[in-house]
N, C-alpha and C positions, 0 to 999 in steps of 0.2 A: 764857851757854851753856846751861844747866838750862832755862832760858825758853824758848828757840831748839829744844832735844831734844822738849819737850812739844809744842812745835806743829808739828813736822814728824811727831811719834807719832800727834798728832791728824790729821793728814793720810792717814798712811797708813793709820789707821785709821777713818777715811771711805772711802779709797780696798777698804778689806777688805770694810768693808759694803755699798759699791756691788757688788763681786764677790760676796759669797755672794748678794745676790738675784739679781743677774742669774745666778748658778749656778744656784740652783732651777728657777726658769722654763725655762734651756738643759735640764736633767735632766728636767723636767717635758713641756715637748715635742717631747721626743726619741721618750718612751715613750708619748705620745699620738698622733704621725704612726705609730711601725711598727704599734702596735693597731688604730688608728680605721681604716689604710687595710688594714689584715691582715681588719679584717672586711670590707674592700669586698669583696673577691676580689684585691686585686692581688697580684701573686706577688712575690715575696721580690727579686729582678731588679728588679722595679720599683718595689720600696719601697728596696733601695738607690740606685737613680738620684734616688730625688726628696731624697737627702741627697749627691748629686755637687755641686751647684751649694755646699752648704754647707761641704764639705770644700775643696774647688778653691778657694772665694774666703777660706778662710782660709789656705790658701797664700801668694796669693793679699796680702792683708791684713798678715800676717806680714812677708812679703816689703819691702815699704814702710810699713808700721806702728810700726816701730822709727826709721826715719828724719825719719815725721812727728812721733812723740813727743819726741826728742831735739832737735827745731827750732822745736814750737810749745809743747810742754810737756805732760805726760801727762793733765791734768787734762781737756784736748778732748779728746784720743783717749777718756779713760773715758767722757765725756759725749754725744761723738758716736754710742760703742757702745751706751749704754744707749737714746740715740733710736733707733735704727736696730734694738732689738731688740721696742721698743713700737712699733714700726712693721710689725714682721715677723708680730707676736701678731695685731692688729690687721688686716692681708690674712690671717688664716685664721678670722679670726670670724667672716667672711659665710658666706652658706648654702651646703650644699653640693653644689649645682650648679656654683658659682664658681670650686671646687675641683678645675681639672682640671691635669694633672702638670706645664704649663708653669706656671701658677699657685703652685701649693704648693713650685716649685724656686725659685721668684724670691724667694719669701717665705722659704725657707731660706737664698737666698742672704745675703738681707739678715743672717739670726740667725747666719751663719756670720764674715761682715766684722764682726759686734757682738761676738760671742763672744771673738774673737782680738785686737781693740782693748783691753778689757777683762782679759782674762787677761795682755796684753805689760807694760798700764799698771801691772796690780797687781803682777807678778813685778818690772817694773824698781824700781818706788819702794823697794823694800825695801834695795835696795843702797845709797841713800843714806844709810839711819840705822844702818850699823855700821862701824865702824873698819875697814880692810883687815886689819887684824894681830890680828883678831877673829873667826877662822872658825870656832870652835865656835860661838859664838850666832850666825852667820849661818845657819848649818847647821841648828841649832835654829828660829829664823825662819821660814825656807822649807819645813820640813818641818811646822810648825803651819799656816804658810798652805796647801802643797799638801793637808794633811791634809785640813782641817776645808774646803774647799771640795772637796775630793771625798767627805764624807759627807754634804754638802748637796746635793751632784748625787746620791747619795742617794736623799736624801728627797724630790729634786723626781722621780726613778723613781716611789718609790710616789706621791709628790703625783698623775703624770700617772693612772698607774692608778686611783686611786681617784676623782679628776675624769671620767674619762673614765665610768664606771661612775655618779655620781650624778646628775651636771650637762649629760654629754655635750661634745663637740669645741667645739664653738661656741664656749658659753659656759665652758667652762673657759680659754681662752686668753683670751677679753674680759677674767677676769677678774685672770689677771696682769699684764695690758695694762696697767690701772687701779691695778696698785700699782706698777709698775718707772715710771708716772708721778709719783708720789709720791718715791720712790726720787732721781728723774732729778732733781725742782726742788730737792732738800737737796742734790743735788751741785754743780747749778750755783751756789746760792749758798755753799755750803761751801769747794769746793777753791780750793788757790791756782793762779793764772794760773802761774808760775814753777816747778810739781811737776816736778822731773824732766827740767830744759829743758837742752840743754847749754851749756855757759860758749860755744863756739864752732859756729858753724852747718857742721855736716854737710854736703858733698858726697851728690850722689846716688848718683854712685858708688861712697860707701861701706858700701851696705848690704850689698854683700858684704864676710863676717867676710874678716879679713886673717889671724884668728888659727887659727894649724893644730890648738890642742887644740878651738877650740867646732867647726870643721870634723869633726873626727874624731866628737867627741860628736856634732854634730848628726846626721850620717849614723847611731850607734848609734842615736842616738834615733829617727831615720823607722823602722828595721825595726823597735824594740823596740814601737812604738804599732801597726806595723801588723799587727805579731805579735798584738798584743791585741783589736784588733778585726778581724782577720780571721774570728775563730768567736765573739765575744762581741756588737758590735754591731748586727747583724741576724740571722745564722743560730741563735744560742741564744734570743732569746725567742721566736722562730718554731716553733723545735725544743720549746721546752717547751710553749708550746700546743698545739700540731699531732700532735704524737707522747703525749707525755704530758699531755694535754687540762687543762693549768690553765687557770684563768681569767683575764683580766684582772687583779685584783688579786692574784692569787698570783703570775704571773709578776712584774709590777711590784715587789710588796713583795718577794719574793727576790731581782731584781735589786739592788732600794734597800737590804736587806739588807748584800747584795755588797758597793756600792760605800760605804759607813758603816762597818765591816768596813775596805776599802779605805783608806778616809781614817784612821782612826783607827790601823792599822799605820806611814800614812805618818808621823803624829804623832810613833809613837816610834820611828821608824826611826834616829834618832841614837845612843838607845842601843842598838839592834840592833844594829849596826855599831860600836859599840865593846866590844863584847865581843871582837872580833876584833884589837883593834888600839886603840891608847890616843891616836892621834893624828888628824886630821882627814880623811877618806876623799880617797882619790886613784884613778887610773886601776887599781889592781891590785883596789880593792873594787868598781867598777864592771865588772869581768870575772869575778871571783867571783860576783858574785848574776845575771849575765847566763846565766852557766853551770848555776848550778843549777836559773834558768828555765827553760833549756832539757830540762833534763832532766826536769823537774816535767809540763811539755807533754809530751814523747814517751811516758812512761808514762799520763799520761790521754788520748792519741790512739790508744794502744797497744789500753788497756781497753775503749774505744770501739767501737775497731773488729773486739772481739773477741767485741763485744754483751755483756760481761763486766759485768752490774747495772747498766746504761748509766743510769737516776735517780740512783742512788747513787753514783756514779763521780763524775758529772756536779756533784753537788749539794757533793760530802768534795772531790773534784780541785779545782774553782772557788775552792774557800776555799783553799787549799794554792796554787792559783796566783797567787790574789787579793794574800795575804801575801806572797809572793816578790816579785812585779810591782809591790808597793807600798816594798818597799824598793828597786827600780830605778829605779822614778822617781822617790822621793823623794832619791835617790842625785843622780842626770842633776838633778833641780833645783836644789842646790846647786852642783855641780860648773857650770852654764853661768853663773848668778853671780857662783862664783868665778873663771870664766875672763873675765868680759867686764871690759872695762875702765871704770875709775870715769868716764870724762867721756862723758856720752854715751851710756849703758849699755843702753838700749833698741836702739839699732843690735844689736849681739851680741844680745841676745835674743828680739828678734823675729826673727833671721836663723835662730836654734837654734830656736824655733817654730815655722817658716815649714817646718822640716824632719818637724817631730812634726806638722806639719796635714798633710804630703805623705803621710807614713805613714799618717793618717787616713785620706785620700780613698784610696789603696792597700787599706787590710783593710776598707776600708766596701764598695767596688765589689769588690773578692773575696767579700768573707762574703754577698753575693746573690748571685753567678754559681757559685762555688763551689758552695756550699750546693746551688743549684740543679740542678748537674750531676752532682756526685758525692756529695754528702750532708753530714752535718757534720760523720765525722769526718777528711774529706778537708780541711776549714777547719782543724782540728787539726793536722793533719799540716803545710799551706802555714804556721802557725803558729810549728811544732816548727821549720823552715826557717829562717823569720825571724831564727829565735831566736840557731841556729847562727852565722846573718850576723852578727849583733849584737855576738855573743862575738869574732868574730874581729877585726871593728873594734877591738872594746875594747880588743885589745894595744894598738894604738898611741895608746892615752889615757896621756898623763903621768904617773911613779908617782914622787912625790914623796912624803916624808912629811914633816908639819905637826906639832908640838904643837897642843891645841887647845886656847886660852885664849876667855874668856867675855867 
């Protein structure tokens, strides 16, 4: 059994380090496409579109990625994501002539089906190596994994900025190209064939969840993402150039800032949430911290738009929201988890994913149109909305309470 624990640890902790590189590279040229084409002239409209095709096929991906994992095993799904995202690197490294918006969408298509293979593979594997009657250290688990992969998307913010500034667009994406290959050959000879595979092959009609609490969450979870990148994903590092004329590597590095910050809340978000309660969080702490989101937004949409020290607002709000927003989803991480069922577990959460990518493509193609039409702190406002929706969902999440044993 101790033999059996260590190699399925060692798995999933191949499977971790497949994900944090492929996190950096996603983080890295995320913040390289909105700069590089920010200095072409393209308007904000159009730099959300060329990340449509990558939200949409992570939908998309999600949708039926949970089904392929649990019938051929997670180890292709990771392997197929990480080809698929040195493929995507690789069509943006030619020159940039080549580079016109049907081009750069194909090529985000592809980093968007990578992205979401990859994050299903890595969130399912983890439910294999804990006890059901174990949800404090699940809980603990998933919010070190959610953590530290988002202070590595991060560091891949400042990575892009500061690539884009030494090396230029080109070559900075050649150059992650050439490590997630490096990356990609230890995985294929690493993982096992059987990660993750169900005891019994899945129908295709079960990728829709059957179960009414991941329904419930999943639906909090599309507003609650699309709350966040409604006025975070395009309209503020636009905003911070444009209006308050940073450069390249200041926005970058304060985004990566942000989301390091971000991760690192998510880390201890267990014990956040047990200050409140000694038992293992359920649907009443998920409508708590939904709530106080919401109102953390409406006050910096408020100051905003009150032109009320709008850098400073901007800069103290951010972190105040960043914190809250990181104990929701590290919250929603656990909780879809703990709601999927042990055979097969990739179905529920690539189904609860397929919901957080729809919210994606939602506040991606908002925070350009919006932005564009009303300004950013109207992205705020459709934000402070979301948020509302969120909460009310949230009633009808499960409110059980758990002991939480280790």
């Amino acid at each position: 059994m101790f033999s059996q624990l260590n190699q399925n640890v060692r798995q999933y902790m191949l499977v971790t380090f497949n994900y944090w590189n492929f996190t950096i590279t996603d983080g890295a040229l995320r913040m390289l496409v909105i700069l590089y084409f920010h200095d072409l002239s393209y308007s904000t409209l159009e730099i959300a579109m060329l990340f449509l095709f990558y939200e949409f096929f992570g939908v998309v991906t999600n949708f039926v990625g949970g089904w392929i994992g649990a019938r051929l095993g997670l180890n292709r799904t990771m392997n197929v994501g990480l080809a698929m995202q040195i493929i995507a690197l690789l069509m943006l490294a030619f020159p940039a002539a080549w580079l016109t918006i049907p081009w750069v969408m194909a090529a985000q298509a592809l980093s968007g089906i990578a992205k979401d293979l990859n994050k299903m593979s890595a969130k399912s594997a983890i439910k294999t190596l804990v006890p059901a009657d174990a949800q404090g250290a699940l809980y603990k688990w998933i919010a070190i994994l959610t953590g530290s992969k988002n202070t590595l998307k991060g560091a891949g913010f400042f990575l892009g900025g500061v690539l884009l500034s030494l090396i230029g667009f080109q070559y900075a994406v050649l150059a992650m190209a050439i490590v997630l290959i490096f990356v990609f050959i230890g995985s294929v000879i690493g993982l096992k064939a059987d990660l993750g595979k169900a005891k019994t092959k899945p129908k295709f009609s079960e990728i829709f969840s059957k179960s009414g609490s991941v329904n419930i969450l999943s639906a909090a979870r599309m507003f609650l993402f699309g709350a966040r990148d409604v006025w975070f994903v395009i309209a503020l590092p636009i905003y911070l150039g444009s209006v308050f004329h940073w450069n390249h590597s200041a926005v970058g590095g304060f985004l990566a800032l942000w989301v390091i910050a971000y991760g690192l809340v998510q880390i201890v978000a267990p014990k956040i949430t047990r200050l409140t309660s000694g038992s293992a969080p359920d649907g009443t702490a998920a409508l708590l911290w939904a709530f106080i989101l919401a109102l953390v937004t409406g006050v910096i949409a408020y100051a905003i738009q009150q032109a009320w020290y709008p850098e400073t607002v901007i800069i103290v709000g951010l972190m105040v929201f960043g914190a809250v927003f990181a104990v929701n989803s590290s919250l929603h991480s656990y909780l879809i988890v703990s709601y999927a069922k042990e055979d097969g577990v990739s179905l529920d959460v690539g189904f609860y994913y397929m919901a957080n990518a729809m919210g994606r493509l939602i506040g991606t193609v908002l925070s350009g149109w919006v932005f564009q039409t009303w300004g950013f702190s109207a992205c705020l406002w459709v934000s402070f909305a979301f948020l509302i929706v969120t909460t009310l969902i949230s009633l009808g999440l499960p409110k059980h309470k758990q002991p939480i044993s280790a």
